[in-house]
MIVODO-381074 format. One line per 3 residues: number of its first residue (from 1); their letters; for each residue x, y, z of N, C-alpha, C. Coordinates in Angstrom, 3 decimals, m for minus. Atoms other than C-alpha are relative to their C-alpha. Layout:
! residues N
NUM) a) X:Y:Z:X:Y:Z:X:Y:Z; ...
END
This chain:
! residues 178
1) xxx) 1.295:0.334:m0.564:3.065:m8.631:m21.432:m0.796:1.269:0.297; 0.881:m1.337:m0.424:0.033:m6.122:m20.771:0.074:m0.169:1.351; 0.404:m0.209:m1.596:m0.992:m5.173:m17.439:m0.870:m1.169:0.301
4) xxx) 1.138:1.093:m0.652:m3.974:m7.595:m17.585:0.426:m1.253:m0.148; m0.786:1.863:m0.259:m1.753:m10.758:m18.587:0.924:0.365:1.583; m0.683:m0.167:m1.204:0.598:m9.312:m15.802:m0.767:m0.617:1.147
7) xxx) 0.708:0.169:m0.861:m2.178:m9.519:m13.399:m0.323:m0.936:0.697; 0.508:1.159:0.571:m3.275:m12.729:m14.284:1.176:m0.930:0.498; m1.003:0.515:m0.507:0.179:m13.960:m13.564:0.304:m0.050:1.389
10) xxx) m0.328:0.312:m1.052:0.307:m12.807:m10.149:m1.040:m0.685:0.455; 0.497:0.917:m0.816:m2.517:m14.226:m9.179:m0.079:m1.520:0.057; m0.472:1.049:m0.198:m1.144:m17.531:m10.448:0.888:m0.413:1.085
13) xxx) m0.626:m0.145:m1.029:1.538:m16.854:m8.073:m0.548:m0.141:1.207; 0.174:0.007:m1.566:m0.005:m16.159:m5.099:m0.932:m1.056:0.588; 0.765:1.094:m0.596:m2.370:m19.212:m5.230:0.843:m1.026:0.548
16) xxx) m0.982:0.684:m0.366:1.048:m21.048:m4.853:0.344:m0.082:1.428; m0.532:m0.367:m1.735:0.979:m19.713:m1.096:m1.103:0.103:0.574; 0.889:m0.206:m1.610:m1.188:m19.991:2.391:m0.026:1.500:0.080
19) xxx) 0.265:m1.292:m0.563:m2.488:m16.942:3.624:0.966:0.220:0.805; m1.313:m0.476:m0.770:0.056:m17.907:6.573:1.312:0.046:m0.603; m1.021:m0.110:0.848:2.653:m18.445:3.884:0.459:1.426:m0.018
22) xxx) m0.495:m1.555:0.808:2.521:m14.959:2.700:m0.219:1.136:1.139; m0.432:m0.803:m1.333:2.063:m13.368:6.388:1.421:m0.665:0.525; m1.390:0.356:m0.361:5.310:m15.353:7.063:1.238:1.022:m0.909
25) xxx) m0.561:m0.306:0.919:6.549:m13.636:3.898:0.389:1.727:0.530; 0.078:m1.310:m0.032:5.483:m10.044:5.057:1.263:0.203:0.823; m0.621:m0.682:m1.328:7.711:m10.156:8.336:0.902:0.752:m0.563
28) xxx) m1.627:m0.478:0.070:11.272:m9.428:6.702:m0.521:1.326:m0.743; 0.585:m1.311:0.331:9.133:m6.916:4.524:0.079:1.445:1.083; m0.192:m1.208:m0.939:7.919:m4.834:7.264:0.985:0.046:0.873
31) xxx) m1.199:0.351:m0.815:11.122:m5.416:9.231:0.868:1.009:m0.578; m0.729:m0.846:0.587:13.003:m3.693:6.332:m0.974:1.802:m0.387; 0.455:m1.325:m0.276:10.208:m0.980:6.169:0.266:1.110:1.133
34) xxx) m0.485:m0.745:m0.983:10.898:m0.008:9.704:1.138:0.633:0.168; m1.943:m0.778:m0.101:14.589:0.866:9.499:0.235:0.898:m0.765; 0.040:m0.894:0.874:13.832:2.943:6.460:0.165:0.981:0.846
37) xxx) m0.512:m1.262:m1.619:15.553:6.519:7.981:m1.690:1.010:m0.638; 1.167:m0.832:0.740:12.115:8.069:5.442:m0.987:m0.479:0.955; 1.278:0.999:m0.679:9.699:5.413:8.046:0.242:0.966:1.639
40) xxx) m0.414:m0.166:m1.081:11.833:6.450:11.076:m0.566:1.771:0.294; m0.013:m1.654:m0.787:11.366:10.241:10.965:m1.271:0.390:m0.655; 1.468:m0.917:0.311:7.950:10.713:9.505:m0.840:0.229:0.771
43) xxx) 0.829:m0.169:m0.546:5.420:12.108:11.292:m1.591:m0.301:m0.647; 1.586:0.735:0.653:1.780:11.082:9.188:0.482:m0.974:m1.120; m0.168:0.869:0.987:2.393:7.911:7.169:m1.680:m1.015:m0.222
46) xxx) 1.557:0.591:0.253:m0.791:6.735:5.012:0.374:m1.458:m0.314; m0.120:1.607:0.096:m1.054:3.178:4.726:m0.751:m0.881:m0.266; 1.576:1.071:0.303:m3.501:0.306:3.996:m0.216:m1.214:0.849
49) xxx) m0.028:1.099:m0.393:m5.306:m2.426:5.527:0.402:m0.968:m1.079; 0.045:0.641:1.112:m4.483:m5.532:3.711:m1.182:m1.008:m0.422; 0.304:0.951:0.417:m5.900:m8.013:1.798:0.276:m1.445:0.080
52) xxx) m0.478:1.513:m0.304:m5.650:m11.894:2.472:1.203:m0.115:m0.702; m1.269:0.117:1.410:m3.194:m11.796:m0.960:1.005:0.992:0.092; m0.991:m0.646:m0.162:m1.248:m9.018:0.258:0.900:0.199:0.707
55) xxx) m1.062:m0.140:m0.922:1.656:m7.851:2.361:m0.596:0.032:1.221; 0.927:m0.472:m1.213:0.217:m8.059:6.058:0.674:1.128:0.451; m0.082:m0.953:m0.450:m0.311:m4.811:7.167:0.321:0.265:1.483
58) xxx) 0.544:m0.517:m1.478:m1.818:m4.919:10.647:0.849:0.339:1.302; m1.747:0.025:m0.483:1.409:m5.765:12.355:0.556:1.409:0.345; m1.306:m1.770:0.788:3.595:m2.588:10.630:m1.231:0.989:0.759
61) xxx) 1.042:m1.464:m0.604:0.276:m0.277:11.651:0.239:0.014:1.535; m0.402:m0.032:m1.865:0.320:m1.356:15.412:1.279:0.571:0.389; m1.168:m0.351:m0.427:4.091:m0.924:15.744:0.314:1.977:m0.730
64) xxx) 0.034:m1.649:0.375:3.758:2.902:13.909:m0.458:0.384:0.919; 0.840:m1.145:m0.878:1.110:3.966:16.226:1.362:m0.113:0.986; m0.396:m0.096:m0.940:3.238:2.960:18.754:1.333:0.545:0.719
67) xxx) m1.129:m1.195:0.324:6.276:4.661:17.365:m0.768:1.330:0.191; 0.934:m0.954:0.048:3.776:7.505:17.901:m0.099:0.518:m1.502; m0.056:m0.107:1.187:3.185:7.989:14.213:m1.657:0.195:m0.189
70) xxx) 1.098:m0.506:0.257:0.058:9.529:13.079:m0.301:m1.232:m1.223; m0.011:0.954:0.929:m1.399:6.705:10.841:m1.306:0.604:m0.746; 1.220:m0.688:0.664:m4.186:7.894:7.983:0.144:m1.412:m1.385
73) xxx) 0.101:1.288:0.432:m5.669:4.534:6.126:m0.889:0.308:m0.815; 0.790:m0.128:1.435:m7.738:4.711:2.204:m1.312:m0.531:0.938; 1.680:0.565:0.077:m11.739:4.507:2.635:m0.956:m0.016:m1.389
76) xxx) 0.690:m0.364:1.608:m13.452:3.819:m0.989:m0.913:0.742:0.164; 1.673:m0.224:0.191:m16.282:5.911:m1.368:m0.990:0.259:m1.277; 0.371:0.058:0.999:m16.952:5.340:m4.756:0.585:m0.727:m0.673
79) xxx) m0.357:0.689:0.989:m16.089:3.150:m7.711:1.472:0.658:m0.552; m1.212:m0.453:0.839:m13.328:5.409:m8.657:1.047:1.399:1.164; m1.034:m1.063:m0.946:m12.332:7.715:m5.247:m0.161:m0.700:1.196
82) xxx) m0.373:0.581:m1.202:m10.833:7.081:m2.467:0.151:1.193:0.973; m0.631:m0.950:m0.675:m10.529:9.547:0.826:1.122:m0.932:0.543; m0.622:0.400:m1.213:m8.073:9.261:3.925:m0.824:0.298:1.671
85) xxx) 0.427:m0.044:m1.289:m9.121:8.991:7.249:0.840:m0.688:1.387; m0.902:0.298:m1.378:m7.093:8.756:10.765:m0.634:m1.480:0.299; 0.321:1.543:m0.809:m6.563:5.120:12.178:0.050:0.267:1.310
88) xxx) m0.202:m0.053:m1.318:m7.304:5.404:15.881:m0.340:m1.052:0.784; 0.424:1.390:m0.509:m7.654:1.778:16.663:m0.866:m0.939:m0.922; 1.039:1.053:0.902:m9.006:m1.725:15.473:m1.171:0.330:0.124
91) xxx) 1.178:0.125:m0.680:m11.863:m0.895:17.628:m0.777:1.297:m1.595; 0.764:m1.306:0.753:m12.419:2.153:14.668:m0.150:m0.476:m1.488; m0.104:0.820:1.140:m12.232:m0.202:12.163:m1.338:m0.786:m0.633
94) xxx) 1.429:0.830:1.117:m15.365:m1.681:9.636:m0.121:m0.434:m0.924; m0.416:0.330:1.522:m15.527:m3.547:6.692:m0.774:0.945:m1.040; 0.285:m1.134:1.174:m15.922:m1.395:3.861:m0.052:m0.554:m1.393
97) xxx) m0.335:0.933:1.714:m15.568:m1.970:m0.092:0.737:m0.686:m0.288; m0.606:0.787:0.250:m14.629:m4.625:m1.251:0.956:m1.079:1.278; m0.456:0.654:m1.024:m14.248:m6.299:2.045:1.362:0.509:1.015
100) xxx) m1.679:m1.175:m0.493:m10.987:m3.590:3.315:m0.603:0.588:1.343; m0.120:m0.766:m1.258:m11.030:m2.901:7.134:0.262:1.247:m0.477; m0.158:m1.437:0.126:m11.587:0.838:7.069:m0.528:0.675:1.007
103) xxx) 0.498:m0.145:m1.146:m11.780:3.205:9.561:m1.299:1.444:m0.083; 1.532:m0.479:m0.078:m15.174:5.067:10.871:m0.007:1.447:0.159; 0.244:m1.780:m0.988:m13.750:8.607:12.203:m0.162:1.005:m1.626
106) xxx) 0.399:m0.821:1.366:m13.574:11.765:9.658:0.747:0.047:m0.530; m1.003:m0.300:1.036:m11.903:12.541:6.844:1.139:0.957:0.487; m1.377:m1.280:0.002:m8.273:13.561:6.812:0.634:0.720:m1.091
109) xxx) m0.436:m0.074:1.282:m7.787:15.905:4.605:0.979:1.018:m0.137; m1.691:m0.903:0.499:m4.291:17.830:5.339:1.059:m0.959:m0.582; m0.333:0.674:0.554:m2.985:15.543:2.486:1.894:0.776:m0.154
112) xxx) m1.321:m0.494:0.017:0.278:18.029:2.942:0.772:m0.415:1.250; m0.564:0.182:m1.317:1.053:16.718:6.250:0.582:m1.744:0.100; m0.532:1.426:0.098:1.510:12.788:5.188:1.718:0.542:m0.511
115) xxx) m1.567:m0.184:0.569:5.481:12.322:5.006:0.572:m0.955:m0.994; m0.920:1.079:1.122:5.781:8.959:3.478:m1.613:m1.067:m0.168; 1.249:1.072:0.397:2.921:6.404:1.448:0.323:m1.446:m0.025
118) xxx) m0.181:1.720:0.350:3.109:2.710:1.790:m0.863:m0.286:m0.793; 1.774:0.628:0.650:0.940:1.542:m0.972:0.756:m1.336:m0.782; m0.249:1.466:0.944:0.509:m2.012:m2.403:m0.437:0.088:m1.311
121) xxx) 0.028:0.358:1.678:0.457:m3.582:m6.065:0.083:m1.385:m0.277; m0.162:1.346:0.524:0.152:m6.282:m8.095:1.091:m0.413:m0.410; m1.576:0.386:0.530:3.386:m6.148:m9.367:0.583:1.565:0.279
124) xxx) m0.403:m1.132:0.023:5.929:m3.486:m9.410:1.490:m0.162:m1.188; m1.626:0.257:1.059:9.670:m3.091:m12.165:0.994:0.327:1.326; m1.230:m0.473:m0.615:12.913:m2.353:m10.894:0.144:1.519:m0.103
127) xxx) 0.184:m1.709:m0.074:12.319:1.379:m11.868:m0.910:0.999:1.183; 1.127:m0.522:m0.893:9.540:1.713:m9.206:m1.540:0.037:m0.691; 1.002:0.056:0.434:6.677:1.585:m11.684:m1.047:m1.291:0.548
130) xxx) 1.035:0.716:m0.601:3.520:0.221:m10.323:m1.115:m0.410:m0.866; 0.701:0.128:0.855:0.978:m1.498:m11.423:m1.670:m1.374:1.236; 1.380:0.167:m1.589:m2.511:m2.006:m8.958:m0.673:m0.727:m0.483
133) xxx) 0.815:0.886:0.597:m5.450:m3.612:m9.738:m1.083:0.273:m1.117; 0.791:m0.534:0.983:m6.901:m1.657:m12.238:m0.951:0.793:0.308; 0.725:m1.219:m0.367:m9.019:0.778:m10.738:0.658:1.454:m0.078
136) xxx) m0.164:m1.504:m0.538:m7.012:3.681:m10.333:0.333:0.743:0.727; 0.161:m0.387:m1.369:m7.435:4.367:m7.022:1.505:1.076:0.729; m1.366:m0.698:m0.680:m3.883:5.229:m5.826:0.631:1.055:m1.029
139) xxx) m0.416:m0.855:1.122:m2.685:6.602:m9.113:m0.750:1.630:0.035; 1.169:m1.285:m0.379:m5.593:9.401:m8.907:0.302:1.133:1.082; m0.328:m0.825:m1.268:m5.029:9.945:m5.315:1.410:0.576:m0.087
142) xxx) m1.582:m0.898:m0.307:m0.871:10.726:m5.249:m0.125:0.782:m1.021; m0.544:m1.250:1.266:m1.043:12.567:m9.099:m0.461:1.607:0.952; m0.217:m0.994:m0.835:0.093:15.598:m7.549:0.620:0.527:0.854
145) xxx) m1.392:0.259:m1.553:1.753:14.958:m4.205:1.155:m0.269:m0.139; m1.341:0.352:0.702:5.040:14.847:m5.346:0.870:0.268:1.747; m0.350:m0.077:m1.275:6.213:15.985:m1.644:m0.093:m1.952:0.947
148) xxx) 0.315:1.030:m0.920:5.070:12.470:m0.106:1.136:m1.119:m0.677; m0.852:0.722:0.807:8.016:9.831:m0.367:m0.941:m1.575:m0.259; 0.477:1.405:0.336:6.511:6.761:m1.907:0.352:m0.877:0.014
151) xxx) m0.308:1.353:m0.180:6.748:3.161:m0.992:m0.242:m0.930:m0.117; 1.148:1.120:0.288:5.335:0.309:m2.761:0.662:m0.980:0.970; m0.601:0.728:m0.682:5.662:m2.893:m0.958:m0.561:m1.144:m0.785
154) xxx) 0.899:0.865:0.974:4.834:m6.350:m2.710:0.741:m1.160:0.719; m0.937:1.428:m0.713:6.329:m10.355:m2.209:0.844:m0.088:m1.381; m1.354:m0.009:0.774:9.425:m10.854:m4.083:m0.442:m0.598:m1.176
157) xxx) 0.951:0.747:1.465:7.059:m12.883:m7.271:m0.875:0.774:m0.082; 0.438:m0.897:0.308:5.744:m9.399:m7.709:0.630:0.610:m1.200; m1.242:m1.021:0.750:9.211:m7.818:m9.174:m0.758:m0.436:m1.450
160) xxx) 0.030:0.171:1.335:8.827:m7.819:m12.844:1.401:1.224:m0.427; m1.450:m0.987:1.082:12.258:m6.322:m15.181:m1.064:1.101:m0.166; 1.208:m1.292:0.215:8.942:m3.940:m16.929:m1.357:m0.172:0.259
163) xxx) 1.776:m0.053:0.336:5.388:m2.955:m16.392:0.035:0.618:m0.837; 0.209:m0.942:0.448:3.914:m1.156:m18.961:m0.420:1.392:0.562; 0.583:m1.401:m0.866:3.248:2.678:m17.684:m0.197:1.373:m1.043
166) xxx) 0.278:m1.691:0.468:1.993:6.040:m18.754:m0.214:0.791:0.586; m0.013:m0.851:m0.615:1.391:9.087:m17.818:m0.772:0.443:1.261; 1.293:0.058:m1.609:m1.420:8.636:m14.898:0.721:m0.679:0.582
169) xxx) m0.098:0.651:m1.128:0.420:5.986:m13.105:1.249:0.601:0.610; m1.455:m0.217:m0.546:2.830:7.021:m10.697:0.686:m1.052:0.933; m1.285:0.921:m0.621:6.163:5.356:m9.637:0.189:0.529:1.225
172) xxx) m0.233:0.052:m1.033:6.998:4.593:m6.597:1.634:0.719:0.143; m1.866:m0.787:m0.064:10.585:6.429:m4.964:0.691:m1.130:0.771; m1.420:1.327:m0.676:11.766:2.845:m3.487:m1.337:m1.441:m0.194
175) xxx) 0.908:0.759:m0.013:10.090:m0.531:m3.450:0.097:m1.048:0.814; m0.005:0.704:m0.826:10.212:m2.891:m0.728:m0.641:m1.311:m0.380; 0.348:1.591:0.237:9.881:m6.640:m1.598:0.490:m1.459:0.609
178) x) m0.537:1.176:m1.073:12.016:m8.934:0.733:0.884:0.410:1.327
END
């Protein structure tokens, strides 16, 4: 299958489920994110708000800060880039592109100081290869950061045996799905 039948597939999938369905789904997710010993000892972990269709975030972010964990959350500012910028509360929070709680303060840009990335996907393999929504966005941003441990996270009718991949997209170093 290509990426864009792939795609196409999950979102057959996920119409199969409630919004609360698939926040019921997230818990054991972020449950097994937290115990990660890479979650436990990082000091800046970037992360995302979610999407109705995705892993709920908001949860996992509250309980970081409160691990005292420096949290730094994607702001689009263009069709094809993305910065980071410190989460310092809902209250700092605005809807942004494409409808994505994002937050209002400044850009963070000691991109050497994140320890570990949670990022979502439409699907992901058993190798760690990812596969987003076709923009780019994340692929762009990590080519490079090879220091930051990577963590996709998805709902278990994500896995796929292969995505197709090349040389822009980068694999994840673990993948969290149930």
């Amino acid at each position: 299958m290509t990426k864009n039948e792939l795609r196409k597939e999950v979102r057959l999938r996920k119409k199969q489920y409630t919004a609360n369905e698939l926040k019921d789904l997230s818990l054991s997710i972020v449950r097994k994110l937290l115990e990660l010993s890479a979650v436990k000892e990082a000091r800046t972990i970037m992360l995302y708000c979610s999407l109705p269709d995705e892993v709920y975030t908001m949860d996992l972010i509250h309980k970081l800060k409160e691990m005292g964990k420096e949290i730094v959350l994607p702001v689009v500012i263009s069709d094809t880039e993305m910065e980071l910028r410190r989460y310092e509360g809902d209250n700092d929070l605005h809807t942004g592109y494409y409808n994505i709680p994002e937050p209002c303060g400044k850009r963070f840009s000691k991109t050497g100081d994140i320890d570990v990335a949670i990022i979502p996907g439409m699907g992901f393999d058993k190798k760690g290869n990812r596969m987003g929504r076709g923009k780019g966005y994340y692929d762009r941003f990590l080519n490079g950061m090879k220091h930051i441990y990577k963590i996709g996270i998805c709902f278990p009718f994500q896995i796929f045996d292969a995505i197709p991949a090349n040389e822009n997209d980068i694999p994840m170093d673990i993948v969290i799905y149930q």
